[in-house]
C-alpha angles and dihedrals in degrees: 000000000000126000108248107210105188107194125192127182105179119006126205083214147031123162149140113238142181138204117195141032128312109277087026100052115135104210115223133181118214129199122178145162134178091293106039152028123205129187111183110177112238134178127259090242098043091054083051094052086042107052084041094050090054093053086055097056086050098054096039082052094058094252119136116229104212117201081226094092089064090087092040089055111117098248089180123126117258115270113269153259085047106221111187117227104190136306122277107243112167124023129223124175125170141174115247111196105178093066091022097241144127116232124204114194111198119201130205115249098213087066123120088223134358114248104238114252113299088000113137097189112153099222095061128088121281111278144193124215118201122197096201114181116219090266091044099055092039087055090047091050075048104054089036100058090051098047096042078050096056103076127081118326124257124244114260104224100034100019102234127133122281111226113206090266098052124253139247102264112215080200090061104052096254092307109137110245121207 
């Protein structure tokens, strides 16, 4: 089977995603333009890493991150129906200076190895290149750190997730918290 290389520069749209319940969410992260839709399942901690890693680019780069974009960030639900593409298994994310963006390569996890950043060869997994501006990207770190802090809330003394009926706390010596 062919390798599939989506490329978009630039996207309509980038955003994380999630479909469920808290607790039962599947993350996805979601990448269109005029032509196409993709829908490429991520984990929750992957999108976290992601969206930080890009604010540090930024800052490394020299580029100010406003908290304005907050409010410019797309808090719309992902295009249905979601039709998985594949699942993101490796990461890459580089500074381009000539056209000022950060691009994000997603490879496919079921991939026997990962292509190298910005590498077409046809014996590696599927993958999905993102041109992301400097707003783009700042509103999708935005987007991605509300969405990744709207599950359930974390324990306060160990930090795991609390579950409706409360959880046995290492912390707190085996007691039950609520």
């Amino acid at each position: 089977m062919s390798r599939r290389i989506w490329t978009f520069s630039p996207p309509t749209r980038c955003v994380i995603g999630t479909v469920g319940l808290p607790g039962e969410r599947t993350f996805y992260l979601q990448v269109s333009d005029e032509t196409a839709i993709v829908s490429l399942r991520i984990e929750k901690q992957q999108a976290d890493l992601l969206a930080s890693r890009i604010l540090e680019i930024l800052a490394e780069v020299g580029l100010p991150t406003s908290t304005s974009t907050a409010s410019d960030a797309d808090a719309g639900p992902l295009t249905t129906p979601v039709e998985e593409d594949f699942s993101v298994g490796a990461i890459g994310l580089a500074w381009d200076p000539q056209s000022q963006s950060v691009i994000i390569e997603a490879h496919d996890e079921q991939a026997a190895e990962a292509a190298e950043l910005g590498d077409d060869d046809d014996e590696a997994g599927d993958t999905v290149r993102v041109f992301l501006s400097v707003d783009q990207a700042a509103a999708f770190c935005a987007r991605t750190k509300s969405v990744v802090a709207a599950g359930r809330p974390p324990c306060p003394l160990c930090g795991l997730v609390l579950e409706p009926t409360g959880h046995i706390c290492p912390r707190a010596n085996g007691y039950r918290r609520r």
